[in-house]
Backbone bond lengths (Angstrom), bond angles and torsions (degrees), N, CA, C in turn:
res aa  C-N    CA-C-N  psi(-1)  N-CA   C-N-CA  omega(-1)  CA-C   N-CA-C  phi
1 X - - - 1.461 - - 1.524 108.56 -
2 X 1.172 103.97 127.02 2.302 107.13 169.26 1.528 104.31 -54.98
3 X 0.828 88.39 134.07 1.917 115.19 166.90 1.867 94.10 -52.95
4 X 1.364 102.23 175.33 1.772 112.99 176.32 1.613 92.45 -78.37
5 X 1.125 125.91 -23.32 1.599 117.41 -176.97 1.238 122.08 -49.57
6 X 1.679 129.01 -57.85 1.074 139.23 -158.58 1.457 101.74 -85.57
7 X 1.676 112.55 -37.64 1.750 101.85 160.92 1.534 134.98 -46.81
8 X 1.366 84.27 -39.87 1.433 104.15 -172.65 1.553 114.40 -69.71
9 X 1.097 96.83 -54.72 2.034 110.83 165.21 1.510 115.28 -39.82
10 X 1.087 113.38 -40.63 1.441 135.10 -179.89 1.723 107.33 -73.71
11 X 1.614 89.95 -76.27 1.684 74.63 -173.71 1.878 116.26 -71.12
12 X 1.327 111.28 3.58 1.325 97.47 165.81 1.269 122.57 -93.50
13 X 0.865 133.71 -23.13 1.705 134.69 165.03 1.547 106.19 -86.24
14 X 0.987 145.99 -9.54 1.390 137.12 153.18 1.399 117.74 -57.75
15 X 1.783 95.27 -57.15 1.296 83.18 -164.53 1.898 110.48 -86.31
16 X 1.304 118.52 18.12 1.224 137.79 -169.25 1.797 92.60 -75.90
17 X 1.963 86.10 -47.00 1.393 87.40 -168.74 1.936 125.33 -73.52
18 X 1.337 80.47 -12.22 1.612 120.26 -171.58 2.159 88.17 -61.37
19 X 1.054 91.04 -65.36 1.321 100.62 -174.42 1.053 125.81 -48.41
20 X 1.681 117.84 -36.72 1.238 106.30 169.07 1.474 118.48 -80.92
21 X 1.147 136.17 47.87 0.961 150.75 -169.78 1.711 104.09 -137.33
22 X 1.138 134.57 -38.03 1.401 141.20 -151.93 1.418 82.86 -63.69
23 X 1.251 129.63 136.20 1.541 147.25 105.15 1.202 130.67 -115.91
24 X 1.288 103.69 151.74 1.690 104.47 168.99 1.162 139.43 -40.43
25 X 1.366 133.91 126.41 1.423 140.21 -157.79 1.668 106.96 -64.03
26 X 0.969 123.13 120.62 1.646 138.10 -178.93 1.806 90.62 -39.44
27 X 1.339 96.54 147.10 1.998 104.14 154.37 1.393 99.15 -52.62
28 X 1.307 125.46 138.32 1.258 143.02 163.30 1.724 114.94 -95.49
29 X 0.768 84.46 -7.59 1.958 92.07 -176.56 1.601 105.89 -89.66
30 X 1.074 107.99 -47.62 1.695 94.62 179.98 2.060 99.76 -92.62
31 X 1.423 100.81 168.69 1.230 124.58 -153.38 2.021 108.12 -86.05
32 X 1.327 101.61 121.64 1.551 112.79 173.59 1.099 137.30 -79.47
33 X 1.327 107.32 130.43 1.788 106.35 -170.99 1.368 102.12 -108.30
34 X 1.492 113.29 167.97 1.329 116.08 168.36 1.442 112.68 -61.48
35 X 1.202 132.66 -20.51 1.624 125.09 -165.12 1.722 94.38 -92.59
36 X 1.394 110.27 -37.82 1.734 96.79 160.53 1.495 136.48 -66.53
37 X 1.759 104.61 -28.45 1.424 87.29 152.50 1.537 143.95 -59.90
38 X 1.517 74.49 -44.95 2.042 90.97 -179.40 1.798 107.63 -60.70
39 X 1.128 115.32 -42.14 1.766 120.64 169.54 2.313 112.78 -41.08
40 X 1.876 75.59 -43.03 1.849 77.33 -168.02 1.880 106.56 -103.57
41 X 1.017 110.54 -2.88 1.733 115.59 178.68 1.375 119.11 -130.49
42 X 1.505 110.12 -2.43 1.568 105.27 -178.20 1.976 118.18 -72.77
43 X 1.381 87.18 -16.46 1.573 92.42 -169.95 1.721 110.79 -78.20
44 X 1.603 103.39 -38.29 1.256 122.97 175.24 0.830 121.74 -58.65
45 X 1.763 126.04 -50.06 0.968 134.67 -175.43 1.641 105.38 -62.66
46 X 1.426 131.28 -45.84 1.417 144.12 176.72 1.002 104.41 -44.44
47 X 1.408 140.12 -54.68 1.900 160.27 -176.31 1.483 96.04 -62.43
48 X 1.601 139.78 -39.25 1.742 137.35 -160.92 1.793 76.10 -88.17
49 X 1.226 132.12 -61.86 0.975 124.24 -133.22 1.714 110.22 -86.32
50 X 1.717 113.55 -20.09 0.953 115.97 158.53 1.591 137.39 -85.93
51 X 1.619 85.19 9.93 1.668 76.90 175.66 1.597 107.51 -117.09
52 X 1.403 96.44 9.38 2.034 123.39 170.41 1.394 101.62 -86.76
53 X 1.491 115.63 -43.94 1.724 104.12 -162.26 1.591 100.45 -102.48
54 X 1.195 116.26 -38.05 1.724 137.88 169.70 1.994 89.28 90.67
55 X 1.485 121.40 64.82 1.162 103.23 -178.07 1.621 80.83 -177.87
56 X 1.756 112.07 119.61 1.374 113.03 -173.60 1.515 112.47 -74.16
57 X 1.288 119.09 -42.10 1.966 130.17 171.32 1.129 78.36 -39.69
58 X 1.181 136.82 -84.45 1.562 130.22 -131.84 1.542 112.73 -66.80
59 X 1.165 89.56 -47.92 1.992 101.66 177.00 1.334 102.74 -48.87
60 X 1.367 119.85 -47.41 1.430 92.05 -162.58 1.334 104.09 -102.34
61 X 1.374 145.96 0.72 1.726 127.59 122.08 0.811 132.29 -12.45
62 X 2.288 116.10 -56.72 1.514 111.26 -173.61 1.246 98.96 -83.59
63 X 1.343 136.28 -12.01 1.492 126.82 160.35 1.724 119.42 -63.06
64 X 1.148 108.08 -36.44 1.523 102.09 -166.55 1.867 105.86 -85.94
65 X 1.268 108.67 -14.01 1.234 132.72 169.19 1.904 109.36 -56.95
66 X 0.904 98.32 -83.77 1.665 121.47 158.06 1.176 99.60 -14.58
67 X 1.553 120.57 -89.40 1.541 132.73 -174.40 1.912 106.90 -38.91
68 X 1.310 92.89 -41.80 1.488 96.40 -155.44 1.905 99.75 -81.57
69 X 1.448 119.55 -12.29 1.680 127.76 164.11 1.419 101.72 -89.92
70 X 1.494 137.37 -22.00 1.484 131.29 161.96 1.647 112.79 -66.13
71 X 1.495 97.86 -53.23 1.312 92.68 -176.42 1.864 117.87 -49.01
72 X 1.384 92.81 -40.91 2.046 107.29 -179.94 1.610 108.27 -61.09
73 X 1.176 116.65 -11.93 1.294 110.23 -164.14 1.806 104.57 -136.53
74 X 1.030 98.54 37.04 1.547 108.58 -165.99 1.516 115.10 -80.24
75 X 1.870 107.13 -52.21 1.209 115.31 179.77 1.321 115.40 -57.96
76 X 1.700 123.52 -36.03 1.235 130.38 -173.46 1.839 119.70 -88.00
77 X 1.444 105.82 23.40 1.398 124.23 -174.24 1.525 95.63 -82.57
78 X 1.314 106.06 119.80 1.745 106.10 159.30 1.404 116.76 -83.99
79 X 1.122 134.23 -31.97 1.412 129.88 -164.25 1.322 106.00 -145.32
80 X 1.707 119.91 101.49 1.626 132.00 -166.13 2.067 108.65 -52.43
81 X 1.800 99.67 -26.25 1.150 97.51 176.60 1.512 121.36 -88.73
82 X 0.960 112.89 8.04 1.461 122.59 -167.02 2.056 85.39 -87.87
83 X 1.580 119.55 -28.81 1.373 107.22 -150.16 1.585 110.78 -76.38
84 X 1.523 102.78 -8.01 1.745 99.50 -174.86 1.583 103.49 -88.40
85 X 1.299 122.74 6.50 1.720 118.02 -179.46 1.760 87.09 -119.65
86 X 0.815 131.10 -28.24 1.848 121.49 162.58 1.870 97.24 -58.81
87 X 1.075 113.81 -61.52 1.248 112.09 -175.71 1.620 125.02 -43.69
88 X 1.623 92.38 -33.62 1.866 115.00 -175.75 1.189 105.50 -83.79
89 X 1.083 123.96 -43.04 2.146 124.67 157.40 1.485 114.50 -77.43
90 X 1.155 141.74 -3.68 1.349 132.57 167.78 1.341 94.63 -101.22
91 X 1.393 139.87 -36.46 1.331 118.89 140.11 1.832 152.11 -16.89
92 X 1.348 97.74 -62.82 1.893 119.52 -178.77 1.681 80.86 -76.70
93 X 1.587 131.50 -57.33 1.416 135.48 -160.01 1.399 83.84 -54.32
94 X 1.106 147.86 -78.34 1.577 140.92 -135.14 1.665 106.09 -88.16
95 X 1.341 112.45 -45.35 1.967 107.98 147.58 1.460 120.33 -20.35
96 X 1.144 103.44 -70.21 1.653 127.60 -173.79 1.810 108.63 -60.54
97 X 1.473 110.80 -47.91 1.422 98.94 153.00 1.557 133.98 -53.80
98 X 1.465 93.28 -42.48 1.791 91.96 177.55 1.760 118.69 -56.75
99 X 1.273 83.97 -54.95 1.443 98.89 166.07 1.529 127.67 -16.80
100 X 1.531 98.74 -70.78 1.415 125.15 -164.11 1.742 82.43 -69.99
101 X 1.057 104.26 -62.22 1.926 90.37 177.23 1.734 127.47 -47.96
102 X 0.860 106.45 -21.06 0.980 91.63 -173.76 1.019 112.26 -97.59
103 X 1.492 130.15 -0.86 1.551 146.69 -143.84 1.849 75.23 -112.33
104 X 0.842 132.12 -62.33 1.402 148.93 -168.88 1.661 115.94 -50.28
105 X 1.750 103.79 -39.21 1.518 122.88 179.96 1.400 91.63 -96.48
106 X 1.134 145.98 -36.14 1.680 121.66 167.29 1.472 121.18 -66.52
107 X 0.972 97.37 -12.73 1.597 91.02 -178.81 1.760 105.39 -76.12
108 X 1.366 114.81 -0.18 1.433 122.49 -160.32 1.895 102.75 -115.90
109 X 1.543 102.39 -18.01 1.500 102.11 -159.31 1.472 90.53 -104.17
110 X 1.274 135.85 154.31 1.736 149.68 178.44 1.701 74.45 -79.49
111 X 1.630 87.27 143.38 1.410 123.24 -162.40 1.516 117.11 -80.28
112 X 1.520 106.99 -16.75 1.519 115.95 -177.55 1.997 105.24 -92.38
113 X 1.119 102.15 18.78 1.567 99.03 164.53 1.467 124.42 -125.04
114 X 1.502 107.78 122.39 1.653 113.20 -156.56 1.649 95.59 -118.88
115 X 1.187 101.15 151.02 1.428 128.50 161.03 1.814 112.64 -74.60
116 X 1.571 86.42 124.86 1.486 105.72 -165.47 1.667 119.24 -88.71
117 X 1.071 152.49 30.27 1.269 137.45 177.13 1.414 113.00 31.98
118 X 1.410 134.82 116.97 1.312 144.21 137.66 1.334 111.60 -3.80
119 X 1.088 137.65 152.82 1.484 147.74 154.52 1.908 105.34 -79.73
120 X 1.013 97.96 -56.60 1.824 103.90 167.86 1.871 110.76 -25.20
121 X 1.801 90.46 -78.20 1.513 102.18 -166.34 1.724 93.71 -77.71
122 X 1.282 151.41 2.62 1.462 114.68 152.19 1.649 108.41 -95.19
123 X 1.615 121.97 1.43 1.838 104.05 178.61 1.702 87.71 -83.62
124 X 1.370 136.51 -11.48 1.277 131.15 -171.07 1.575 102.50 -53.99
125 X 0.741 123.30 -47.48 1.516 127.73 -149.69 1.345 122.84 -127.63
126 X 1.194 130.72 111.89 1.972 135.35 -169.39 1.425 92.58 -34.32
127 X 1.804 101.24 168.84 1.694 122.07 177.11 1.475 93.83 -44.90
128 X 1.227 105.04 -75.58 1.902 118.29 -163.49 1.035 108.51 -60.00
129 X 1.395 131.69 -19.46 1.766 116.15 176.78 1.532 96.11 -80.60
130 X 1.259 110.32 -21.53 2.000 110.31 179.98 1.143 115.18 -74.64
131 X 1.337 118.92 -19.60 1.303 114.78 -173.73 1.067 109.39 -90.66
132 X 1.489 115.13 -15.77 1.929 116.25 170.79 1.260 104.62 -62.33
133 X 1.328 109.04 -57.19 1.502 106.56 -173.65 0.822 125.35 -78.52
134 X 1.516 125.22 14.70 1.258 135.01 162.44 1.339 118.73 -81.75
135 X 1.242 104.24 -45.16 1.550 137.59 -178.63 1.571 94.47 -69.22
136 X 1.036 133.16 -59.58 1.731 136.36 167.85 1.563 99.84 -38.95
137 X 1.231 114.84 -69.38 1.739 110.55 -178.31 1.296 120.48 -25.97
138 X 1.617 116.88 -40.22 1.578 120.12 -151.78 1.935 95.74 -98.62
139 X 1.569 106.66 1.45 1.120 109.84 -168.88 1.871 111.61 -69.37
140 X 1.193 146.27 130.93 1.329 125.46 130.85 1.145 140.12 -23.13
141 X 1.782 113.78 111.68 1.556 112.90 -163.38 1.647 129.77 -31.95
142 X 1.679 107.60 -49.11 1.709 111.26 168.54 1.880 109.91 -43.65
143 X 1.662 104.24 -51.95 1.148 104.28 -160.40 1.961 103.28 -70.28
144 X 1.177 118.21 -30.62 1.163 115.35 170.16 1.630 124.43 -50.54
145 X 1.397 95.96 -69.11 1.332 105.50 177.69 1.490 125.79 -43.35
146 X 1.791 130.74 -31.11 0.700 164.42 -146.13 1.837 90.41 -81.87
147 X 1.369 91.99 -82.20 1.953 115.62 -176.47 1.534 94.79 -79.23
148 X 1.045 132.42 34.53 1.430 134.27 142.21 1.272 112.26 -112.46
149 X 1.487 130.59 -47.72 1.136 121.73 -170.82 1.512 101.03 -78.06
150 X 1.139 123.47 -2.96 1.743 110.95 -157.21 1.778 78.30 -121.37
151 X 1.189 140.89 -38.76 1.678 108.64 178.73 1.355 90.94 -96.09
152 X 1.242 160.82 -46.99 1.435 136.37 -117.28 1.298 75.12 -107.02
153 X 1.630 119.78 -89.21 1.307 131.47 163.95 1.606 123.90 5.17
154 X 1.222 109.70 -66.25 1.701 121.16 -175.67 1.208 116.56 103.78
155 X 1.341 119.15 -10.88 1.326 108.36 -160.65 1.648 128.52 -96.80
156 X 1.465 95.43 163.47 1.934 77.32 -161.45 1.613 109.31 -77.93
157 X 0.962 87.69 -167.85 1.913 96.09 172.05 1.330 129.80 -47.90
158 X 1.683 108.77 -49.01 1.442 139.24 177.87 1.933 87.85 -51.51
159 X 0.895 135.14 -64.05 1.534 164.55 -154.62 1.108 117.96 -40.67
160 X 1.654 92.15 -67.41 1.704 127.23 168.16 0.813 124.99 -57.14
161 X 1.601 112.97 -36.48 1.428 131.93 -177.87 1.448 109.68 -70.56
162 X 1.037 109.88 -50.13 1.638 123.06 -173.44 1.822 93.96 -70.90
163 X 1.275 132.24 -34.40 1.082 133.21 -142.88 1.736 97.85 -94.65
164 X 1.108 122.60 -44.38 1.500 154.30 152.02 1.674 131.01 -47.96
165 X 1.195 104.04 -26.22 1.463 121.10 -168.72 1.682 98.40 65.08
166 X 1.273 137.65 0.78 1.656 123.66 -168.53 1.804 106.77 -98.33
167 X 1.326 119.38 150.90 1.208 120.49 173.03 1.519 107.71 -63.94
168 X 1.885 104.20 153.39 1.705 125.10 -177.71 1.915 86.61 -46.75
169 X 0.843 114.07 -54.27 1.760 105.85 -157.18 1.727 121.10 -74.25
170 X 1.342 99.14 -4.26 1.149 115.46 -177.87 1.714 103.05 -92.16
171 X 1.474 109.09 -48.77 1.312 117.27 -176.19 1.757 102.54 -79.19
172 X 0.858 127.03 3.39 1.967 135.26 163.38 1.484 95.13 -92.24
173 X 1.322 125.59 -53.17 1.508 97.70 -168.34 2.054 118.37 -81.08
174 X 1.410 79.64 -31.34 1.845 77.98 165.25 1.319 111.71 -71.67
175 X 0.959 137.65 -35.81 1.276 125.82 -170.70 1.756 96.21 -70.90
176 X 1.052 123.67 -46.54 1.889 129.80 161.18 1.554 99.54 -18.83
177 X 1.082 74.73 -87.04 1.868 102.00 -162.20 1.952 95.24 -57.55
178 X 1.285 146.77 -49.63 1.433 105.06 164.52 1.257 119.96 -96.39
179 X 1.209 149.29 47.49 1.325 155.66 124.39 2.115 95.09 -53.75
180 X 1.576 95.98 -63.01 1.704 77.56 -171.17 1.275 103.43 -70.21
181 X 1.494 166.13 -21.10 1.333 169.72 144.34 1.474 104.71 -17.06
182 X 1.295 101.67 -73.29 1.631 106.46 163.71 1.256 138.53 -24.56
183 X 1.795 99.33 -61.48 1.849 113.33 160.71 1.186 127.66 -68.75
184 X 1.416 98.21 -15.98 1.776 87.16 179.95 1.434 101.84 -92.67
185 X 1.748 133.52 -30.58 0.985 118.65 -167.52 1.582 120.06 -82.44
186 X 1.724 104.83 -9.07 1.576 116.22 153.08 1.308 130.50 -77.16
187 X 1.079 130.95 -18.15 1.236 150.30 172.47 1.867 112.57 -127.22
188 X 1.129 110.74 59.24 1.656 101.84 173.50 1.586 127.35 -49.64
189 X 1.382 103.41 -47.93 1.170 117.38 -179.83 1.486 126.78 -61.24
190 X 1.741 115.60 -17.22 1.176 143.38 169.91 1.604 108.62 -61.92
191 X 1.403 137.00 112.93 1.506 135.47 171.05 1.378 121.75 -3.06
């Protein structure tokens, strides 16, 4: 089991990142368009998806992707609030494609060539918030997605689950099992 450290590392730079995200909840009384969603969730959505794919071009593809299957399916929307959790699974859904691609194109590339991190997105963030997301990198996609949607994200179990297609108990033990992934790969030397 991880110590409170590696939780803690986690949910503090998540939800650090969480934060820069906080604004005030739109008037709900007058009527929402897609260009007001995209105004109040497009940025957010860019931040879930780059810390799913770890690559900003890409994030905001599977974001503009997203928008652009909301936009197709707009008229046939029953419930305008229902569209920011379509948005949060057409999100992880289009991650999870990249993913699988890219998992698919390494198997093709000689093994001594790595993907470099920006200079930008690592001065973003202190040593120790880097080392989360460093520590996130080495994660398995389920287990990633998991401790993203549940610290950065916020959302509960019920959430994830729905958000994931995986059952509440499934998304408790992954989220288990990389919380300790996390600590050990910040602390190796630690038991």
């Amino acid at each position: 089991m991880v110590d409170d450290g590696g939780e803690n590392a986690v949910e503090q730079t998540l939800t650090r990142l969480r934060a820069l995200d906080a604004r005030p909840e739109p008037d709900l009384g007058s009527p929402r368009t897609l260009a007001d969603l995209y105004r109040d969730h497009r940025m957010r959505m860019v931040r879930l998806a780059v810390l799913l794919v770890d690559d900003p071009s890409t994030a905001e593809d599977v974001v503009q992707e997203a928008f652009a299957g909301l936009h197709r399916h707009w008229s046939g929307l029953r419930d305008e609030a229902a569209a920011v959790g379509y948005l949060r699974t057409a999100v992880v859904n289009g991650s999870r494609s990249v993913l699988r691609r890219r998992r698919t194109a390494r198997d093709y590339v000689p093994p001594h060539q790595v993907n470099a991190r920006s200079a930008e997105s690592l001065a973003m963030l202190s040593a120790e918030h880097q080392a989360v997301v460093d520590a996130l990198g080495t994660l398995p996609p389920r287990q990633r997605e998991v401790l993203v949607l549940r610290y950065y994200g916020g959302l509960s179990e019920a959430e994830i689950a729905e958000a994931t297609g995986i059952t509440r108990g499934t998304v408790k033990s992954t989220a288990s099992r990389a919380l300790d992934a996390v600590g050990r790969a910040m602390n190796p030397g630690a038991g």
